[in-house]
C-alpha positions in Angstrom: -22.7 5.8 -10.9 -24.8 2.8 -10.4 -24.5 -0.4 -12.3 -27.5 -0.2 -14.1 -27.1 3.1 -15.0 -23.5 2.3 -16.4 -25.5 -0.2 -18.6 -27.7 1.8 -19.8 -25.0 4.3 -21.3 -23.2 1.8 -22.4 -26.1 0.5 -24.6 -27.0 3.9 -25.8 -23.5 4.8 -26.9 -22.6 1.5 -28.5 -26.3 0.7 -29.8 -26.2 -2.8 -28.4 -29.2 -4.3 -27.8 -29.6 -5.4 -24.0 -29.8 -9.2 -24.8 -26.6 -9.1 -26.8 -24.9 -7.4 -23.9 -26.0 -9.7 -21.3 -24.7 -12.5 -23.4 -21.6 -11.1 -24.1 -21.2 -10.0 -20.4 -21.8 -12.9 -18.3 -24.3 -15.8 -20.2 -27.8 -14.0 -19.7 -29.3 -12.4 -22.6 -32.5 -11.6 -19.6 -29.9 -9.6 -17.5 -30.5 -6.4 -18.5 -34.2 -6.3 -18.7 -34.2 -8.5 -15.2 -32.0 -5.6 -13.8 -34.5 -3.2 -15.2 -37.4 -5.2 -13.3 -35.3 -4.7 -9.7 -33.1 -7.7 -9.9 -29.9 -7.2 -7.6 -27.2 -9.4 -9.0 -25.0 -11.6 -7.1 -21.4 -10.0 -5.9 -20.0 -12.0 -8.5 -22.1 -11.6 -11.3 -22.1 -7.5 -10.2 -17.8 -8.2 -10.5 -18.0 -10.0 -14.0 -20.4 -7.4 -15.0 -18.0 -3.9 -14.2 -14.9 -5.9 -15.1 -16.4 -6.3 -18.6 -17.6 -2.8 -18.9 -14.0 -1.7 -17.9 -12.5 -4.0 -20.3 -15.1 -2.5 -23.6 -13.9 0.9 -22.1 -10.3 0.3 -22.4 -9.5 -2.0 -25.2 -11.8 -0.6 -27.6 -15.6 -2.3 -28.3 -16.7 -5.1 -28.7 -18.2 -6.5 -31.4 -21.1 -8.7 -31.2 -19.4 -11.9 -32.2 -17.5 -10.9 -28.8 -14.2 -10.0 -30.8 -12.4 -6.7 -29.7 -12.3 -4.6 -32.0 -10.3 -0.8 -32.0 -12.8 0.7 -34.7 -16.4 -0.1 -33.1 -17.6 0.5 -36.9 -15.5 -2.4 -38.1 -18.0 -4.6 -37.2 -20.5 -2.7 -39.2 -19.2 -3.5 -42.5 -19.6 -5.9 -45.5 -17.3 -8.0 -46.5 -17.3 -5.9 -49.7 -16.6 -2.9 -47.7 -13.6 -4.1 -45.6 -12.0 -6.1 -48.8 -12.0 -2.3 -50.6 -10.4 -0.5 -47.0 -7.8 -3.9 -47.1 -7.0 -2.9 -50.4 -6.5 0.9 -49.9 
């Protein structure tokens, strides 16, 4: 599977939007959508890139303050919310 498309279903599974990814993943919230435009990335930006989508794919998600995190819908809730689950 190509690098982009790996992206790409990464984005569409975890709803991330392609700035926050590139961010998280190497620095460049333009990465994705300079991908999408026919940029090839550098061998080692290509490595940091499939080293972190290995990492999201094995240690849970991430969330988007770049926190791993084994229930992806953790991140996704109010501090009212997770106080209530902490108490239960």
């Amino acid at each position: 599977m190509e690098l982009l498309e790996q992206i790409e279903a990464y984005l569409a599974r975890t709803r991330t939007s392609p700035s926050t990814f590139g961010r998280l993943a190497v620095g460049d919230p333009r990465l994705v959508a300079d991908l999408r435009s026919g940029r090839r990335p550098r061998r080692r930006t290509e490595e940091r890139l499939r080293g972190y989508l290995k990492d999201v794919g094995a240690s849970g998600e991430i969330s988007r303050t770049g926190q791993s995190v084994r229930n992806p819908m953790a991140c996704r809730l109010s501090q009212d919310e997770i106080a209530v689950e902490l108490l239960a």
